[in-house]
C-alpha positions in Angstrom: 174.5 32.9 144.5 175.4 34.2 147.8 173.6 34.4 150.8 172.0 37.9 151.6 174.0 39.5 154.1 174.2 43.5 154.5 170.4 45.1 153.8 170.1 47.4 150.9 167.8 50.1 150.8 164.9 48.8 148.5 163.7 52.4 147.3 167.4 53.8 146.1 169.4 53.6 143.7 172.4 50.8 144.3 175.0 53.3 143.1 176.4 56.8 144.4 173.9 58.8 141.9 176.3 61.9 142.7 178.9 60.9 139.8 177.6 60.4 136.1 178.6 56.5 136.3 176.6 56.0 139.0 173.4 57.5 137.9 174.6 56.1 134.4 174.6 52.1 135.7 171.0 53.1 137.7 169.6 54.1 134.8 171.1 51.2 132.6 169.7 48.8 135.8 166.3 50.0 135.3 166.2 50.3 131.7 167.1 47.4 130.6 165.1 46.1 127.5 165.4 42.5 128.1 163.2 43.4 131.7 160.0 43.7 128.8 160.4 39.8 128.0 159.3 39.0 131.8 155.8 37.7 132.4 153.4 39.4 134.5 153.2 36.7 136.5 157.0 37.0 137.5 156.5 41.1 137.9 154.2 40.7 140.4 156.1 38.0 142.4 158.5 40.2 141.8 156.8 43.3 143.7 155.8 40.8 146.5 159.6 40.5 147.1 160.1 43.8 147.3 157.4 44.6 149.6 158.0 42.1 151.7 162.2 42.9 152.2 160.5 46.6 152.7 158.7 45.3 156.1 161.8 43.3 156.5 159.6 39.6 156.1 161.5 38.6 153.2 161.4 34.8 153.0 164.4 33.3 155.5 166.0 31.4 152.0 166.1 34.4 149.8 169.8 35.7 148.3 170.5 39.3 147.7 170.7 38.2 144.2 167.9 37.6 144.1 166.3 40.8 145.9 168.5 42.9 143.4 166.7 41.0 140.1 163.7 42.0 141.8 164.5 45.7 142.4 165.1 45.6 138.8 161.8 44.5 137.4 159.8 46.0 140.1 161.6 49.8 139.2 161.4 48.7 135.5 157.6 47.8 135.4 156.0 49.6 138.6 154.8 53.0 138.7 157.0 54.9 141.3 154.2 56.8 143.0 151.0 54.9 142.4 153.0 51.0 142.3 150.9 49.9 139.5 151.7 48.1 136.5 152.5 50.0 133.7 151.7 49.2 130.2 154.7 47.3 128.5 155.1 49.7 125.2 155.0 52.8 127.7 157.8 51.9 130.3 161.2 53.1 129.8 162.5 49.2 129.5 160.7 49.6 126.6 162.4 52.3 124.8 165.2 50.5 122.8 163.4 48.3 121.1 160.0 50.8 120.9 162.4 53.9 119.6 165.2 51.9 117.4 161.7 50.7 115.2 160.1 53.8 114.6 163.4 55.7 114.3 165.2 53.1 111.8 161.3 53.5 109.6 161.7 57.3 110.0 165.4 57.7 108.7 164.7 55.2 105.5 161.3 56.6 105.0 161.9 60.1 104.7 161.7 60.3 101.0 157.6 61.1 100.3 155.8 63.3 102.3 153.0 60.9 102.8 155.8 58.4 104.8 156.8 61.7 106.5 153.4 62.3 108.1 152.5 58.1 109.0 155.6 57.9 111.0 155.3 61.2 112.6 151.8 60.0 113.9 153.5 56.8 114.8 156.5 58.4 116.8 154.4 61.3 118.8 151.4 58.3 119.5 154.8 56.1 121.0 155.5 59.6 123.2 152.4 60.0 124.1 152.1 56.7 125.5 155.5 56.6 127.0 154.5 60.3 128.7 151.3 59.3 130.0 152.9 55.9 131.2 155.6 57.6 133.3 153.5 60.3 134.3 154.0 62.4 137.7 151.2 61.0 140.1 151.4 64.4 142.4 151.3 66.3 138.8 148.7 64.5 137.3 147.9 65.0 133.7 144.3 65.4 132.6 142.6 64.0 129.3 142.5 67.4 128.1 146.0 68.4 128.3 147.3 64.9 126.9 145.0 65.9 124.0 146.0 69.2 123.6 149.8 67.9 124.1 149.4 65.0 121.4 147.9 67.2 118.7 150.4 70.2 119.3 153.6 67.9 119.1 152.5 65.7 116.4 151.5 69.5 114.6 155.0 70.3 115.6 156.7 67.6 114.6 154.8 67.6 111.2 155.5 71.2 110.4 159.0 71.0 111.2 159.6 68.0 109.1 157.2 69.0 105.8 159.1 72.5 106.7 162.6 71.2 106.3 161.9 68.8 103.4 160.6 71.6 101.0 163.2 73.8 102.4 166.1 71.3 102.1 164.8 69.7 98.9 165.5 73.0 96.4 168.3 74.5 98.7 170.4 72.0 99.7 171.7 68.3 99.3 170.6 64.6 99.7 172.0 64.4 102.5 170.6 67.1 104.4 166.9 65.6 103.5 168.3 62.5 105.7 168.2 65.4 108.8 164.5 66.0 108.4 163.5 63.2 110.8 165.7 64.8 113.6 164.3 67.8 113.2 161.0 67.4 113.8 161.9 65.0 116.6 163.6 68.2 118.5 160.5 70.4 117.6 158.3 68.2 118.7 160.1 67.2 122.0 160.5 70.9 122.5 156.3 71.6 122.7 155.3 68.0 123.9 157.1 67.6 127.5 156.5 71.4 128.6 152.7 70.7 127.7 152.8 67.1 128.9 154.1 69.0 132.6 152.4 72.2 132.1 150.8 71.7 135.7 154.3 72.1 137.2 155.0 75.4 135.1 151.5 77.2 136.8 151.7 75.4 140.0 155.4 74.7 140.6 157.2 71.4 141.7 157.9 70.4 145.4 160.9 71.5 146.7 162.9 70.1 150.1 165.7 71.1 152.2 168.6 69.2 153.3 166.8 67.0 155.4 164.1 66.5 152.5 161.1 68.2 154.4 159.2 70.4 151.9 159.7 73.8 151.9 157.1 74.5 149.2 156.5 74.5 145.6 158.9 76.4 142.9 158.2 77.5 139.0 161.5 77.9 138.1 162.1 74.7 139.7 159.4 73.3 137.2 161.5 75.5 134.2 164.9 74.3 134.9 163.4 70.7 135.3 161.6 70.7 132.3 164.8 72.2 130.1 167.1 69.6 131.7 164.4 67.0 130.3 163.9 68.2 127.0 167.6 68.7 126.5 168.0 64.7 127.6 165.3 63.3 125.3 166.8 65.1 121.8 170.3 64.0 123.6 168.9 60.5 123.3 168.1 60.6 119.4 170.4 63.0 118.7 173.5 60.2 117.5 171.9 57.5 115.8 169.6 60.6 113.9 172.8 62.6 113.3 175.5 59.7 112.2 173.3 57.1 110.4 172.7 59.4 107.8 175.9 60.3 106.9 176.4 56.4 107.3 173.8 55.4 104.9 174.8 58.0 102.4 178.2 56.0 102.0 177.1 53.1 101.9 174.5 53.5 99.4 177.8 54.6 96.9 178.6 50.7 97.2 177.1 48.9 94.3 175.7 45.7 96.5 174.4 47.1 99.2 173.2 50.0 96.9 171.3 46.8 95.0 170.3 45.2 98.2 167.3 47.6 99.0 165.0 45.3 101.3 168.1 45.4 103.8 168.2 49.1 104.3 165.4 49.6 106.6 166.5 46.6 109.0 170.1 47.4 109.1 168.3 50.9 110.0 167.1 49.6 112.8 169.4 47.7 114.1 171.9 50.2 114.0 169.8 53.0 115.7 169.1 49.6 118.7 172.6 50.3 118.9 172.9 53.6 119.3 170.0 53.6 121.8 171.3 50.9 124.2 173.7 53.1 125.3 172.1 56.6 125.0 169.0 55.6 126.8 170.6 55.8 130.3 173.3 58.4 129.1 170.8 60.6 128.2 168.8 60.1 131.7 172.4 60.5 133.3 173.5 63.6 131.8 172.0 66.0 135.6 171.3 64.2 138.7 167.4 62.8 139.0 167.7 64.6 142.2 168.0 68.4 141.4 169.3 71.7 143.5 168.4 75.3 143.0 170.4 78.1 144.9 168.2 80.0 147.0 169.7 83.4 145.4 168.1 82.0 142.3 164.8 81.3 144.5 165.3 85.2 145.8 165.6 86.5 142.1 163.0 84.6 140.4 160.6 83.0 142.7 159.7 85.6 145.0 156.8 84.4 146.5 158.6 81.2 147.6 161.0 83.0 149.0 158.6 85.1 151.2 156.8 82.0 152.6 160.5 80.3 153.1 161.3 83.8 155.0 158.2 83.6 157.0 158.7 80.2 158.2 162.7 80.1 158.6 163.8 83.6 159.5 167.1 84.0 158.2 168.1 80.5 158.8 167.5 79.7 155.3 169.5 76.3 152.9 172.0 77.6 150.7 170.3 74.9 148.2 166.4 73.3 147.8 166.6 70.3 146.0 163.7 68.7 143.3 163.2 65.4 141.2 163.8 67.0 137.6 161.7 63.7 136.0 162.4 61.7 133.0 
């Protein structure tokens, strides 16, 4: 290793997160499952690094290397508003191995609609945890509304997928029963994160100019925000949930691994890891963490931002407010 020489910038990403392949290697930096193997002992050294390179009293012997590894467990383990440390199966580190289990069990276990309801309740428990986890600590989400979220997605999810199974079953193929886990993984993703943020849809988000002062808070900031996320999530299942099937259905016309039964749910699951290491930080990739608005859209649909921007600004008003979508 190296000596440290230039100073990086603890609290930003290490690559230009204005291309899609840098926010891409960010996001597979700080998602990286192997991060959920590290003890908690080592996170927290880990966190002492990083605060102490933020006051600049880093040890004297320390390597960038080094300071780099511990950017990357402190951003994969540390809440980034409140700095503590999250629960293991609710970080995003955690979603490759976390999602390519419950997946791989929903896409073999489709069959019965008993299995259809245990690993719905199974997958929108793992979201709820993961949501909670990775909440926004200037949105914060009460017990109520993570209630009220849980039950409506895993309703959702349940209704879409019992929906699409009776459907499917007298109308159409065995291979279009394979799609009914994706299905109610879209419908449930579509009620569960605008529920899950629902604070941000009645209050608005914070908005900043150029210079990243606040300028105030925005709905449809919130709206386009929350449609960017939703649209990542089903993103991130959308391959392994789509392909696999047509996958399996082939391979099931071969007589040994037709007769090889036992192996079909782990190959499931391996497969959909596979998918996953790579869509995880594609899908977070796909718009910039850090999001603009025009201010014509602001004029047109957020009026009363725009009237307390016009107040304070005159007509020397940013072309562009910018806002952290989430995850």
């Amino acid at each position: 290793m190296e000596k440290k020489d230039a100073r990086i910038d603890i609290d930003a990403p290490l690559w230009d997160q204005s291309t899609f392949v840098g926010r891409f290697k960010h996001f597979a930096f700080m998602t990286d499952p192997r991060t959920v193997l590290t003890s908690e002992d080592d996170l927290h050294k880990a966190k002492k690094l990083v605060e102490q390179y933020r006051l600049g009293k880093e040890p004297s012997d320390v390597t960038r290397d080094q300071i780099i590894y511990a950017k990357k467990l402190y951003s994969s383990a540390f809440h980034p508003d409140s700095g503590e440390l999250q629960n293991v199966f609710g970080r995003m580190s955690f979603q490759v191995p976390g999602g390519m289990i419950i997946t791989g069990a929903m896409l073999q276990f489709y069959r019965t609609v008993p299995a259809v309801v245990f690993w719905q309740f199974v997958n929108q428990s793992f979201n709820a945890l993961v949501n909670y986890t990775n909440r926004n600590a200037n949105s914060p989400v009460s017990v109520t509304q993570l209630g009220v979220s849980y039950v409506s997605a895993t309703t959702s999810a349940l209704v879409a997928a019992i929906g699409c199974k009776s459907f499917w079953q007298k109308r159409a193929g065995a291979l279009m029963l394979r799609y009914v886990p994706f299905a109610a993984v879209a419908a449930a993703n579509c009620v569960n994160i605008p529920l899950m943020r629902q604070n941000e849809l009645t209050q608005g988000v914070d908005v900043v100019d150029d210079d990243n002062n606040v300028v105030g808070k925005s709905r449809v900031a919130a709206v386009k925000g929350i449609s960017q996320v939703v649209f990542s999530r089903v993103l991130m299942a959308a391959p392994g949930m789509l392909l696999l099937p047509i996958l399996m259905e082939k391979l099931e016309r071969i007589n040994w691994f037709r007769r090889l039964q036992i192996l079909h749910a782990p190959f499931q699951v391996l497969a959909v890891g596979g998918f996953l290491i790579f869509m995880v930080p594609t899908a977070c990739s796909i718009f910039p963490q850090r999001c603009s608005i025009n201010m014509s859209t602001i004029q047109r649909f957020d009026s009363e931002l725009y009237g307390e921007m016009q107040k304070k600004h005159g007509k020397n008003l940013p072309e562009k407010v910018y806002f952290n979508k989430g995850l």
